[in-house]
C-alpha positions in Angstrom: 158.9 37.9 34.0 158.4 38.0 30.3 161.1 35.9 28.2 162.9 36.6 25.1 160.3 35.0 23.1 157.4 37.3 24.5 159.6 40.6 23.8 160.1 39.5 20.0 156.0 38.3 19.5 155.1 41.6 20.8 157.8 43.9 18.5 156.9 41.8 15.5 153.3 43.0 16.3 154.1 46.5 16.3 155.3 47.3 19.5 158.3 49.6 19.9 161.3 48.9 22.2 160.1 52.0 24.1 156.6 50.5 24.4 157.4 47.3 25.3 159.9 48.4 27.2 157.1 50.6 29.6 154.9 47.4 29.7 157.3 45.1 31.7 159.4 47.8 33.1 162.5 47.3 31.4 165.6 49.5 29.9 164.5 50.1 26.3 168.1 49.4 25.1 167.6 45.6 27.2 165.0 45.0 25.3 166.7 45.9 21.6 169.3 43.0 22.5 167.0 40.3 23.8 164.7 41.0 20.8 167.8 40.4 18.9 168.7 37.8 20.4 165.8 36.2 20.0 165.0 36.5 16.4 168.5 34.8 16.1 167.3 31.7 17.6 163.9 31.6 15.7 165.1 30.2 12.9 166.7 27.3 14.7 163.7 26.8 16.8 162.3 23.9 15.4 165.7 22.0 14.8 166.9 22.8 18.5 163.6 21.9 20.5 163.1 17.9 21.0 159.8 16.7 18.5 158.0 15.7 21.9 158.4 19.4 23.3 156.8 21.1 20.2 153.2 21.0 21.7 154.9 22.6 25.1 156.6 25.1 22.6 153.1 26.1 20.6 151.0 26.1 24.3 153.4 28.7 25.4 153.1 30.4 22.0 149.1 30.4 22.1 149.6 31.6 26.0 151.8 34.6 24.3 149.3 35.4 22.0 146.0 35.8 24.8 148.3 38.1 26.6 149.1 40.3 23.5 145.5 40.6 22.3 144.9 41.3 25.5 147.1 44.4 25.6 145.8 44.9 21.9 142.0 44.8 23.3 143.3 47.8 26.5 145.0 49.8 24.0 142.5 49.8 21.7 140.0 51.4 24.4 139.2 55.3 24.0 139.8 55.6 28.1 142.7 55.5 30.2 142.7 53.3 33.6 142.0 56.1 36.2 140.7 56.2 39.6 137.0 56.0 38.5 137.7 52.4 38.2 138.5 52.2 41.6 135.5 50.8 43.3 134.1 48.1 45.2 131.8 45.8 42.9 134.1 43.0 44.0 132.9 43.4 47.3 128.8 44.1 46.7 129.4 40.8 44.6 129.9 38.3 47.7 127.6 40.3 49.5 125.1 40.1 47.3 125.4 36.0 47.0 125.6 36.0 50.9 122.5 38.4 50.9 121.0 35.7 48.5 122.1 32.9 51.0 119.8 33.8 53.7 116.6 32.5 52.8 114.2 35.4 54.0 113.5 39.0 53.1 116.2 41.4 52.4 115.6 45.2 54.3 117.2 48.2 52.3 116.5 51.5 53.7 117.6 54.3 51.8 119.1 57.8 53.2 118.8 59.5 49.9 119.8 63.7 49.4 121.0 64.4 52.2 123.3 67.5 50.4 125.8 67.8 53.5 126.6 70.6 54.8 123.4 71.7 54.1 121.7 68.4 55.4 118.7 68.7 58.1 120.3 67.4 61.8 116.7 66.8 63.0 115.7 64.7 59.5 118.9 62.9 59.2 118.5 62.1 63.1 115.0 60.8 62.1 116.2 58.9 59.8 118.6 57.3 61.8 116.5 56.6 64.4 114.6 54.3 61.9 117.6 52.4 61.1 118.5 51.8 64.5 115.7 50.6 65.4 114.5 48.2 62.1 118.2 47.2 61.3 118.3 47.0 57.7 120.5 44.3 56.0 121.5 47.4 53.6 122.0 51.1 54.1 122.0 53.0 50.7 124.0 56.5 50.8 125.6 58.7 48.6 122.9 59.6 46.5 123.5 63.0 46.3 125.3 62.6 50.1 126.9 66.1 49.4 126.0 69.2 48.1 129.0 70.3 46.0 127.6 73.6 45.5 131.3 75.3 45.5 132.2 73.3 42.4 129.3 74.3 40.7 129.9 75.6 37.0 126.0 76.2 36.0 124.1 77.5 39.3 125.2 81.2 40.0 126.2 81.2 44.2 125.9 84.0 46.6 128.7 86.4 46.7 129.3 85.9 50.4 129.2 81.9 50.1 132.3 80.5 51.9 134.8 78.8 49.5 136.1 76.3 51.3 138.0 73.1 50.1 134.7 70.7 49.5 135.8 67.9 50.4 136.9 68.8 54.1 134.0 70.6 54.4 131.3 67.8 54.1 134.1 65.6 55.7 133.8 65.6 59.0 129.8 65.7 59.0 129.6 62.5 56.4 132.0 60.5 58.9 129.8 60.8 61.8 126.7 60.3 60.0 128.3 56.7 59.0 129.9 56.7 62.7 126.2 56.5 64.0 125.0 53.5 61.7 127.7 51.2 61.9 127.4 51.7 66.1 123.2 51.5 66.1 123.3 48.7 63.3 126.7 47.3 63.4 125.9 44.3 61.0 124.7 46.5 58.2 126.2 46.8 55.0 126.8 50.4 54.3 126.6 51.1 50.1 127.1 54.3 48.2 126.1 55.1 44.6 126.9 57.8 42.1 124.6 61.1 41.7 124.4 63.9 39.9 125.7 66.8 42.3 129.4 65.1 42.8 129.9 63.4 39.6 128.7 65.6 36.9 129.8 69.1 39.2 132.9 67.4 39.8 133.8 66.0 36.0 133.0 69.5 34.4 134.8 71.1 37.3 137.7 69.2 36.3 137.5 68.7 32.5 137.0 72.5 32.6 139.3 74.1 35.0 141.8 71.4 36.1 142.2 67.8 33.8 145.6 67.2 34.5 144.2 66.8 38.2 141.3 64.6 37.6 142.7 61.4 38.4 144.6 62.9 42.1 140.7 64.8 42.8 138.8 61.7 42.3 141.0 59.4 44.1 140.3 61.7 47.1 136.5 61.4 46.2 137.0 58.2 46.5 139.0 57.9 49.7 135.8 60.5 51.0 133.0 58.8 50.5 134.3 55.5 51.6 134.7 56.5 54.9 137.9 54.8 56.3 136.3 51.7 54.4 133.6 51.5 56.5 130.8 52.2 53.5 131.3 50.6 50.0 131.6 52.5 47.0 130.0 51.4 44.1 131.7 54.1 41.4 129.5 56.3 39.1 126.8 54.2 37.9 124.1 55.6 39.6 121.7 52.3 40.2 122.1 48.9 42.0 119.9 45.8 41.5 118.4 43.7 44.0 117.0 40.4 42.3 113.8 42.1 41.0 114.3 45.5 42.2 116.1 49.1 41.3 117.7 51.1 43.7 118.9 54.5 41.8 119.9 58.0 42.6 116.6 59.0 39.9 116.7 60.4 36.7 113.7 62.9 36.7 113.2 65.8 38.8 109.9 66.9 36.5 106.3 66.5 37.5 106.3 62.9 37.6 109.5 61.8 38.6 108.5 58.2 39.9 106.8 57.3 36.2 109.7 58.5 34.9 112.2 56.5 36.7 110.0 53.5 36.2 109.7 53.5 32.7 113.4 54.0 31.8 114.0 50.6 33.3 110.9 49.3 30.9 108.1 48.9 33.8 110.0 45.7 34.6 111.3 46.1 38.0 110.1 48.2 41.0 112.1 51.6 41.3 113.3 53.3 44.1 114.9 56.6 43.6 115.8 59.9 45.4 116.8 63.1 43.1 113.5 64.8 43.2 113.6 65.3 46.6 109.6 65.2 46.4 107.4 61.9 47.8 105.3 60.1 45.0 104.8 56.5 44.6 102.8 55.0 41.9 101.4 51.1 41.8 101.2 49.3 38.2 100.1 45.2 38.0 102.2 42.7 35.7 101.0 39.1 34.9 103.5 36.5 35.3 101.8 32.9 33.6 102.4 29.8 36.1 102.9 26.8 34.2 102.5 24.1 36.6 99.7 26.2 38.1 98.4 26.7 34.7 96.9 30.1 36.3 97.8 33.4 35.5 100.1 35.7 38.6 99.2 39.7 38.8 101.2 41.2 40.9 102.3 45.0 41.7 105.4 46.8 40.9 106.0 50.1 42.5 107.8 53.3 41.7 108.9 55.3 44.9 110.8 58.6 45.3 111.7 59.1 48.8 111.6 62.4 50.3 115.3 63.9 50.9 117.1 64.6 54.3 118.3 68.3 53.2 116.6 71.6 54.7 113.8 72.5 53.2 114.3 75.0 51.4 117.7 74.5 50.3 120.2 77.1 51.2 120.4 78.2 47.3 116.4 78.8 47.3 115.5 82.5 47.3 111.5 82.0 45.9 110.3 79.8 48.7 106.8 80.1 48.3 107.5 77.4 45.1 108.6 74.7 47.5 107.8 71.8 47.1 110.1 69.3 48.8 109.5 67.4 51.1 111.3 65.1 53.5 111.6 61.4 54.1 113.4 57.6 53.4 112.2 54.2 52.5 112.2 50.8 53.9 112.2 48.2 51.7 111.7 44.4 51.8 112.8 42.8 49.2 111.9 38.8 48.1 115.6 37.6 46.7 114.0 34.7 45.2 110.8 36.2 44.0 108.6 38.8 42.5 107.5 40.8 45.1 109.5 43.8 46.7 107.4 46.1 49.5 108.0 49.4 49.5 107.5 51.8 52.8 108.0 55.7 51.4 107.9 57.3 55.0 107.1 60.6 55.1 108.6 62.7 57.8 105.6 65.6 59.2 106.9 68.6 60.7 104.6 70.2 63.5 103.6 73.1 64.9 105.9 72.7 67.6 109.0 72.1 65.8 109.0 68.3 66.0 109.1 65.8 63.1 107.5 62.8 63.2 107.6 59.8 61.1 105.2 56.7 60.9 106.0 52.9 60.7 103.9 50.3 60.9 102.5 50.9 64.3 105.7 52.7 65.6 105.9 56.4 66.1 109.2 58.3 66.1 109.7 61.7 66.7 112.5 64.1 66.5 111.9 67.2 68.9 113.7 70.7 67.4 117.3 71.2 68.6 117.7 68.2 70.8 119.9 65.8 69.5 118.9 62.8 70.7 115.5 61.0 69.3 112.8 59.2 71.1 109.9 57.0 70.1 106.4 58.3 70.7 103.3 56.5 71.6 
């Protein structure tokens, strides 16, 4: 509870009754008198406090004084706190140094563009399959996890598109899809990054149409993609770093997407991305010098973007003869402790007979057209 003496530091810095009176949830009249009250026993401070209490009296002062430049420092930002600050870095930070802990390869497989509802069953199935079966320390979602295409401001829609509130519409899809990996890999750690279709369809949605809502809309955002807590959000920034490499929604969709990608982050760490919903993977070598080895290191990096796990085409694609998507996730190994991260870009084949198969290592999976359940082949 703040004293007398903190309500007078802060009004002789500028603050108005009715400010200061917001801050600690006080009547603003209350805090007229105690300010009063207190600038009428300044004066006498130093003759009423003991000589062997003045350092106690100028600690608490100097503790005052952090608190108000604090508040100085928060006001002094261009943004309010909102619900975009609500997210679970706390979280990813003790997993991360728990992740670090283990003393052996970390596995990441990433589920990237999966643009519920428009996701493919018989892909996502796939891809499920494949986390089932290597259990993966991490599971990466949310890149691009829903379509959004209702809140769209740019991309003209079909007349007879169903408007439907878009967040109960991918709902009940998203939370079976995480239903399914926390029961076939039950020790995972589920994580989901920002992307391009909900955050920047959703902000100009709101910033254009509806601002006084934005903070109520992505609260619920929030509350949706967590998944009754069961997958951690990591807010909008749209990458995550594992030691020495990048997993990241992508920032390309062009010709080369994976140079790109790998170049905005200064060739430095190996990328894996999603966005262009196109497989490419490209191989560079670094030099690292060993000292004690006195022998020079030359090792690869990688730039991977995965395939996605929406239909191909798309729903909104009328010129299909200009596809070029195609399918697919990543599993990834990566040395905590080291310079080398191995990248496996699966690429899922459809077949004549409406099958899709994917290949890893020496395993075969495939996942037969409208059956739901997914068997290994030899």
């Amino acid at each position: 509870m703040a004293s007398d003496n903190d309500l007078l530091l802060m009004h002789n810095n500028g603050y108005s009754a009715d400010a200061i009176a917001r801050h600690f949830n006080l009547r603003a009249d209350s805090v007229r008198g105690r300010v009063s009250r207190a600038r009428k026993r300044a004066g006498n401070l130093i003759q009423d406090t003991p000589p062997d209490e003045w350092d106690k009296v100028l600690e608490e002062l100097a503790q005052v004084r952090a608190q108000l430049k604090a508040m100085q420092d928060a006001d002094a930002s261009m943004y309010e706190p909102s619900a975009r600050d609500d997210t679970d870095w706390d979280k990813w930070e003790a997993e991360y140094q728990r992740l670090r802990r283990l003393n052996r390869m970390i596995v990441v497989q990433t589920m990237n563009d999966m643009h519920i509802p428009d996701d493919d069953h018989q892909a996502v199935d796939l891809a499920l399959a494949i986390n089932a079966d290597v259990q993966p320390d991490i599971t990466i979602l949310g890149s691009d996890a829903f379509d959004f295409d209702v809140l769209s401001l740019k991309y003209p829609r079909m007349y007879n598109r169903k408007r439907r509130d878009p967040f109960e519409e991918v709902r009940g899809r998203y939370d079976d899809i995480v239903s399914e990996l926390r029961e076939g890999n039950p020790r995972g750690t589920l994580i989901a990054l920002g992307d391009n279709h909900a955050q920047v369809r959703g902000e100009n949605f709101i910033n254009t149409l509806i601002p006084i809502f934005g903070d109520r809309i992505t609260a619920d955002y929030n509350e949706l993609i967590r998944s009754q807590n069961r997958v951690l959000w990591l807010g909008w920034q749209q990458e995550v770093y594992l030691h020495k490499a990048i997993f990241e929604h992508g920032k390309k969709a062009g010709a080369n997407p994976a140079m790109a990608n790998f170049k905005s982050h200064g060739e430095s760490f190996t990328d894996i991305s999603g966005h262009a919903h196109r497989w490419q993977t490209i191989v560079t070598i670094k030099q690292h010098w060993m000292q004690e080895q006195r022998r020079m290191l030359y090792y690869p990096l990688m730039s991977a973007v995965t395939g996605c796990l929406q239909h191909v085409p798309p729903h909104y694609i009328t010129d299909t003869k200009a596809i070029n998507s195609t399918q697919g996730c990543a599993v990834v190994h990566v040395n905590m402790h080291g310079l080398d991260t191995h990248v496996q870009n699966i690429l899922f084949h459809p077949r004549e007979d409406g099958s899709l198969v994917a290949v890893l290592g020496k395993q075969v999976y495939m996942q037969q057209a409208a059956v739901s359940a997914v068997r290994k082949a030899g």
